[in-house]
PANUVO-798046 format. One line per 3 residues: for each residue x, y, z of C-alpha. Coordinates in nm, 2 decimals, padded with zeros to 4 digits. Each point is the difference from the previous one (the first is absolute). Layout:
X:Y:Z | ...
END
This chain:
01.03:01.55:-02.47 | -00.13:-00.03:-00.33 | -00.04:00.24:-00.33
-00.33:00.15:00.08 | -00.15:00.13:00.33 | -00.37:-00.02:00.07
-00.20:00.22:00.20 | 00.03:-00.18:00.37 | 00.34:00.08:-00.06
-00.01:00.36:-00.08 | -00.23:00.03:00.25 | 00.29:-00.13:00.24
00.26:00.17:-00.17 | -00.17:00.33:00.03 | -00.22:-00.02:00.32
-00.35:00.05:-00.16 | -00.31:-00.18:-00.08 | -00.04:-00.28:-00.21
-00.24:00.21:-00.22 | 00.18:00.29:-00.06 | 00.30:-00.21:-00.09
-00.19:-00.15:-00.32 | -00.10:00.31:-00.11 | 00.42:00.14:00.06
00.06:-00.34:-00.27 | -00.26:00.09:-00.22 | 00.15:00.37:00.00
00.38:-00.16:-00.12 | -00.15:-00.28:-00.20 | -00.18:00.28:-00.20
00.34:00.19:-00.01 | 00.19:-00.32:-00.12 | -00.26:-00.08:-00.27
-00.01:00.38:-00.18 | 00.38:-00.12:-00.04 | -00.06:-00.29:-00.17
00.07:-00.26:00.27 | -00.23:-00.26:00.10 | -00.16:-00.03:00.29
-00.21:-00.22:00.22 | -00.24:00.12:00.22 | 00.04:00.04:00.33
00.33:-00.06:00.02 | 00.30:00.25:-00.08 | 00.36:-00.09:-00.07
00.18:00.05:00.29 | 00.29:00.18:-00.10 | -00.23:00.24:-00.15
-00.15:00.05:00.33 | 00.33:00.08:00.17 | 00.07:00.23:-00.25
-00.37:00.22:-00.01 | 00.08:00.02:00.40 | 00.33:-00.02:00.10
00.18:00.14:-00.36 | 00.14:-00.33:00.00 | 00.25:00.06:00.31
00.13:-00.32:00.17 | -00.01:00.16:00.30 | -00.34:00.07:00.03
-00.16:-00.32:-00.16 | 00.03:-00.10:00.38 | -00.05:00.14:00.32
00.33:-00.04:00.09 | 00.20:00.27:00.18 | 00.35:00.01:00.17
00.02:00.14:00.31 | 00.19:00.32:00.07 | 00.36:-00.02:00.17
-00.07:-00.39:-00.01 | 00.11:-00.29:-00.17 | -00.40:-00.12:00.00
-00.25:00.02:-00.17 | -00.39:00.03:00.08 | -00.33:-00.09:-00.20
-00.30:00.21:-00.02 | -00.33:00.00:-00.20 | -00.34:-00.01:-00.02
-00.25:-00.32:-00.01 | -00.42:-00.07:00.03 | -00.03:-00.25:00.23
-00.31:-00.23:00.02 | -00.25:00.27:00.05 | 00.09:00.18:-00.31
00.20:00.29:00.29 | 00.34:00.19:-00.11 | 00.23:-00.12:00.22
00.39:00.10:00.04 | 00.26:-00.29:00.07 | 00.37:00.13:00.11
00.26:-00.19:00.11 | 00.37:00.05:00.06 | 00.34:-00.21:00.05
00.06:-00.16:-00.34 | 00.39:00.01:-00.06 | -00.08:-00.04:-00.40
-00.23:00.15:-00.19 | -00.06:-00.28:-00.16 | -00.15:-00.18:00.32
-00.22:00.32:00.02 | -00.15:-00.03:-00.34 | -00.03:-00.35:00.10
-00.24:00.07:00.28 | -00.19:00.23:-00.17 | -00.08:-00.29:-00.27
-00.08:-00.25:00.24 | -00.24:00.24:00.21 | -00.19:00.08:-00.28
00.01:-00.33:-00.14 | -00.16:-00.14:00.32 | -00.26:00.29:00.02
-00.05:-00.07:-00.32 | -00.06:-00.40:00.01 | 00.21:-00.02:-00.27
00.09:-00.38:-00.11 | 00.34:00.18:-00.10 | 00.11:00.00:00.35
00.29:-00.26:00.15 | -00.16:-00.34:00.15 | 00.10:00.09:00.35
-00.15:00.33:-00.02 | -00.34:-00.14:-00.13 | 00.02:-00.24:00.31
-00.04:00.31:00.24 | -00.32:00.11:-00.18 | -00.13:-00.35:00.00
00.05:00.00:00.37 | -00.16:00.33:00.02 | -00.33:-00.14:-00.16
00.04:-00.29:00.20 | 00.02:00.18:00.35 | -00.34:-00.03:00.10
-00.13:-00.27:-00.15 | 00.29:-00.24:00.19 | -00.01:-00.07:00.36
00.39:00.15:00.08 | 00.13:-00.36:00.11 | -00.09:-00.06:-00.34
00.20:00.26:-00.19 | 00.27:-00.06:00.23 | 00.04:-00.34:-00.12
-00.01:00.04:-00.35 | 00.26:00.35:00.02 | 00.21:-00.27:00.16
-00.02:-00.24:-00.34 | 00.03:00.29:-00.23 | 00.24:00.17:00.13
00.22:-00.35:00.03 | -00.07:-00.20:-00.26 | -00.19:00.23:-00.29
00.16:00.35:-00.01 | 00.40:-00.09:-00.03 | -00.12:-00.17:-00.30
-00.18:00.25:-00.21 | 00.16:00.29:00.19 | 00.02:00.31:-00.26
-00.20:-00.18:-00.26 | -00.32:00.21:-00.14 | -00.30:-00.18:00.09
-00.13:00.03:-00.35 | 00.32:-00.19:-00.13 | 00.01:-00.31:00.19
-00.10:-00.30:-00.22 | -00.11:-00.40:00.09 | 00.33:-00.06:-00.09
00.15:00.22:00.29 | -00.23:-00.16:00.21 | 00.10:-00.37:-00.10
00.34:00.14:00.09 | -00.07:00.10:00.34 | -00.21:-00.32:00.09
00.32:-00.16:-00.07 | 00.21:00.19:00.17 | -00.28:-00.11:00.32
00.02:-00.34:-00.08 | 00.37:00.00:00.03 | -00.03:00.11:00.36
-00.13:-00.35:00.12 | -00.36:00.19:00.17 | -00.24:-00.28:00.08
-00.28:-00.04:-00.24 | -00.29:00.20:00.14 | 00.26:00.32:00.10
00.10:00.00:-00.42 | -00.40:00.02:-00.04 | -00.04:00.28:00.24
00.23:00.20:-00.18 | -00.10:-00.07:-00.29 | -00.38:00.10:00.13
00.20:00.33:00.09 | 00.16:00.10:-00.34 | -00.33:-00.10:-00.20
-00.19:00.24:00.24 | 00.21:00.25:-00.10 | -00.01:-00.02:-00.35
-00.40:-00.07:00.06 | -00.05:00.36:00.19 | 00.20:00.17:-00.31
-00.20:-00.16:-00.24 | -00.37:00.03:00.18 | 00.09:00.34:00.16
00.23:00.17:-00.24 | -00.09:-00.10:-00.32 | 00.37:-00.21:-00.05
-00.03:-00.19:-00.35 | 00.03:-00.36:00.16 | 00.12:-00.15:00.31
00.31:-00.20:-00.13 | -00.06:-00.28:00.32 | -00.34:-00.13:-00.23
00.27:-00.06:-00.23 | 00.20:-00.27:00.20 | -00.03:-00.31:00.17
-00.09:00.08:00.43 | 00.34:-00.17:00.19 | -00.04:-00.18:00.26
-00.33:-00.19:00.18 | -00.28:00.11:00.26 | 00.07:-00.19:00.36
-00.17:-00.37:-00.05 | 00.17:-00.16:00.27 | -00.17:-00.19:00.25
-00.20:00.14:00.27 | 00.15:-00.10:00.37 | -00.18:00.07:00.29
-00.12:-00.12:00.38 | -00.21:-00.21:00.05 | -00.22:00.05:00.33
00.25:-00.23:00.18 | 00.29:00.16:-00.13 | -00.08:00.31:00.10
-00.09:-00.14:00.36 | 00.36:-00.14:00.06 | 00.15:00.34:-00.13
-00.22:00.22:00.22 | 00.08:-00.21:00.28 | 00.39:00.09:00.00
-00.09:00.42:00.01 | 00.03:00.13:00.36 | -00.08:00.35:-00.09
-00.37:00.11:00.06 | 00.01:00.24:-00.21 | 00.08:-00.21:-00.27
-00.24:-00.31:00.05 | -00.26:00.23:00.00 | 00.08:00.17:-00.32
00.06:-00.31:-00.18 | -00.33:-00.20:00.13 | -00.16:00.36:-00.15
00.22:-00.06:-00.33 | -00.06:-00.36:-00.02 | -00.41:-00.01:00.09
-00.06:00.28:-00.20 | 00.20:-00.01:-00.35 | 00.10:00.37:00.04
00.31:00.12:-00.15 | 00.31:00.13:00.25 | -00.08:00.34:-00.11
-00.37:-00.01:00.10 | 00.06:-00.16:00.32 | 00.27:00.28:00.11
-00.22:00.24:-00.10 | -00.28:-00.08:00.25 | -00.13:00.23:00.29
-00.23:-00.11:00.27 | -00.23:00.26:-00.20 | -00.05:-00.25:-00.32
-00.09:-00.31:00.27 | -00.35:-00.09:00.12 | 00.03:-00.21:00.30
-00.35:-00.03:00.04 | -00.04:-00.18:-00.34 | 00.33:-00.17:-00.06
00.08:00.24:-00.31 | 00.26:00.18:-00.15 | -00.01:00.26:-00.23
00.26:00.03:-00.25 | 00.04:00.33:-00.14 | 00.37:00.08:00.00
00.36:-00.14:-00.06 | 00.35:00.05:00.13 | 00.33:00.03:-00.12
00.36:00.15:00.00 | 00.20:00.14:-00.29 | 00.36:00.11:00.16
-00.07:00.13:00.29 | -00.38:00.15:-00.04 | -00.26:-00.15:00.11
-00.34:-00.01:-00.17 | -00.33:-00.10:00.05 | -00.19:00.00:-00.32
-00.32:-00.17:-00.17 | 00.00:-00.38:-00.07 | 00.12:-00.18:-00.28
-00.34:-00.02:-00.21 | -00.29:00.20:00.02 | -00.16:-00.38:00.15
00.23:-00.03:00.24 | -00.22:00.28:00.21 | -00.16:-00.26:00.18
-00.12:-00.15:00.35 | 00.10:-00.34:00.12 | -00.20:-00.19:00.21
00.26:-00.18:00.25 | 00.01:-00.26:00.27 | -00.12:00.11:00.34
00.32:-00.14:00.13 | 00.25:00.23:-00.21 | -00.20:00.32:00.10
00.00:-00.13:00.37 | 00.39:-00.01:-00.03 | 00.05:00.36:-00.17
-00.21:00.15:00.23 | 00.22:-00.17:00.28 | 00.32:00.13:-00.16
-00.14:00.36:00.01 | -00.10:00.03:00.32 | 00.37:-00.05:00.09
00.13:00.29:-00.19 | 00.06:00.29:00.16 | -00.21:00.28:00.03
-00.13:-00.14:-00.40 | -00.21:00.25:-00.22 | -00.27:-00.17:-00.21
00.15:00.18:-00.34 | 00.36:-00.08:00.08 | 00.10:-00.32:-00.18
00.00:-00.34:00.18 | 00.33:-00.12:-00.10 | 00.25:00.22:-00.03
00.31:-00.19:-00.25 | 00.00:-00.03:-00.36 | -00.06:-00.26:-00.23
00.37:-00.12:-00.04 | 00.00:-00.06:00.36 | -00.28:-00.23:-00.02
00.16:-00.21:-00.26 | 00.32:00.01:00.18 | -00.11:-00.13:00.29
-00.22:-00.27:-00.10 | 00.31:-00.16:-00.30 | 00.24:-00.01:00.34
-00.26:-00.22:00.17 | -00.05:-00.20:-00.28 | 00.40:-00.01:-00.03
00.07:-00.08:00.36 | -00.28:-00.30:00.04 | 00.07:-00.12:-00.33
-00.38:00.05:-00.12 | -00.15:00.01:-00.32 | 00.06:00.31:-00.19
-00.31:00.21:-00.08 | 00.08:00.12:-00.34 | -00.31:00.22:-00.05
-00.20:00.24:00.19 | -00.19:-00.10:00.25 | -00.34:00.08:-00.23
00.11:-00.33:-00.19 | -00.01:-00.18:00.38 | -00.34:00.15:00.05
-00.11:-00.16:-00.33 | 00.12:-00.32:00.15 | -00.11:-00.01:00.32
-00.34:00.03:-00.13 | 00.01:-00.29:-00.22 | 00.11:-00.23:00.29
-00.31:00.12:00.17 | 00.14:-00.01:00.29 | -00.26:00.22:00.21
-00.27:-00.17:00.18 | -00.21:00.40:-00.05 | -00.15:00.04:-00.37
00.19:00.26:-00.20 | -00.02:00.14:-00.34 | 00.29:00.10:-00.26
-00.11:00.23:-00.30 | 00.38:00.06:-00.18 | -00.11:00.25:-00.22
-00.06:00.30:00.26 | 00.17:-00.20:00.26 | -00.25:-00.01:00.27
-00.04:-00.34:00.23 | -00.22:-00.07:00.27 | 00.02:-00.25:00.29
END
């Protein structure tokens, strides 16, 4: 903590309003300057705060208390949370006081926003901010980098702190680990988001990433796909309907896994040949979710082959008792790509390093359909 307190932290000390803390400073700033001292306004030394309200008692410049006829102790004080409401945080178990006071620093700290606070603590409020603006899949994925490969590093550092030169350290440390090129560049993405959301957000001086040089490279390798033969010969050696169908629908249509899994009998016309894409699946641990597409343009209908539809339709009227909102295949993505790498494996095929959008792509530029069709890639809508 440094010399002088300002007013958002008398405020949070104290439990009241922003407003009437400044006039509380100006008050003891007045006080200090009949004395001769100088002062700066708005801001009070804090040792003379402690004193004006706690007679300068170590025990009561924190909310710190040991509990009776136990070898614990227990926090309580007062806060304003976003809304400007007193509010009352109390919580027991600490063995030390010290891990008490502790708490109470870092709970106010994180109320507070302040840049003060450890890196791994400022990584809970950035994912706070972040919760609805990131599809869950999403955060998921980068918790997992963070909390491997980001926080062990600049665990118990104050955000504030941490220079380009700590960062050059790290990036070293990540080289070291013998990553591929384009997994070194998506945590590097990672750290620099960080550092961006405390600088745009909370007013942090610089992000020390603009600093360095980005490790690693995006993914330039090249693209390998089926061509409309290929896929023929590999389509020929599945024996379970239910998959054939799903990958004709995957193939024909350039959907992703997600969207396909995802469909109902609901988001089909089989009067028209189309299918409306409104929706995606997919499965973090063991929860299931259905959730909005990618982009805002993948919301979208696709105009498919008459023959595709003809075979869906087929497959459904085989399911038992089937309700039109229930989903049409029932398994998750990893089973998908499971299933079709083992064929691939056992006929020794041509592996299909890409998603089967990329074989769309390509089986439109071998024109191999006698009908007329249509490819717009920037909403992703095709016609036949």
């Amino acid at each position: 903590m440094g010399y002088m307190m300002n007013a958002q932290e008398c405020a949070n000390e104290l439990g009241i309003s922003k407003p009437h803390a400044y006039k509380l400073i100006k008050q003891m700033n007045e006080e200090l300057s009949k004395n001769g001292y100088i002062i700066i306004n708005g801001r009070v030394p804090r040792n003379y705060f402690y004193e004006r309200f706690y007679h300068d008692s170590e025990e009561k410049r924190y909310a710190a208390y040991k509990e009776k006829n136990k070898n614990a102790w227990y926090v309580s004080f007062y806060y304003l949370d976003w809304s400007g409401e007193r509010k009352r945080c109390h919580k027991r178990g600490f063995s030390t006081k010290r891990e008490a006071i502790e708490y109470e620093n870092t709970f106010k700290e994180k109320n507070n926003k302040s840049l003060s606070m450890n890196f791994e603590d400022f990584i809970d409020i950035y994912f706070a901010d972040k919760e609805h603006e990131l599809k869950e899949r999403t955060i998921n994925s980068k918790k997992y980098m963070i909390n491997r490969h980001i926080i062990p590093f600049f665990k118990g550092r104050k955000i504030n702190e941490i220079q380009a030169s700590d960062i050059i350290k790290w990036q070293d440390k990540i080289i070291k680990q013998g990553y591929s090129e384009c997994y070194n560049r998506m945590l590097n993405n990672q750290i620099n988001a960080i550092f961006n959301h405390a600088s745009i957000i909370y007013d942090l001086k610089s992000n020390p990433c603009k600093k360095t040089k980005r490790i690693g490279k995006p993914s330039k390798k090249g693209v390998e796909f089926w061509t409309k033969s290929e896929y023929d010969e590999f389509i020929s050696k599945v024996n379970d309907e239910k998959y054939i169908v799903l990958y004709n629908l995957l193939y024909f249509s350039g959907m992703r896994i997600g969207e396909a899994l995802a469909l109902t009998s609901n988001d089909i016309n089989f009067e028209t040949n189309q299918i409306h894409i409104t929706k995606t699946y997919c499965k973090i641990g063991d929860k299931e979710l259905i959730t909005t597409p990618k982009t805002e343009e993948s919301n979208r209908t696709i105009d498919m082959p008459s023959f595709v539809i003809s075979q869906i339709k087929e497959y459904i009227s085989k399911l038992y008792e089937f309700s039109a909102n229930e989903r049409i295949w029932e398994m998750t993505i990893r089973a998908v790509e499971i299933k079709m790498q083992r064929i691939i494996k056992k006929y020794n095929l041509k592996k299909n390093k890409t998603t089967f959008v990329k074989a769309f792509a390509c089986c439109i530029s071998y024109k191999f359909r006698s009908t007329t069709y249509r490819y717009k890639r920037k909403s992703r809508s095709y016609r036949y």
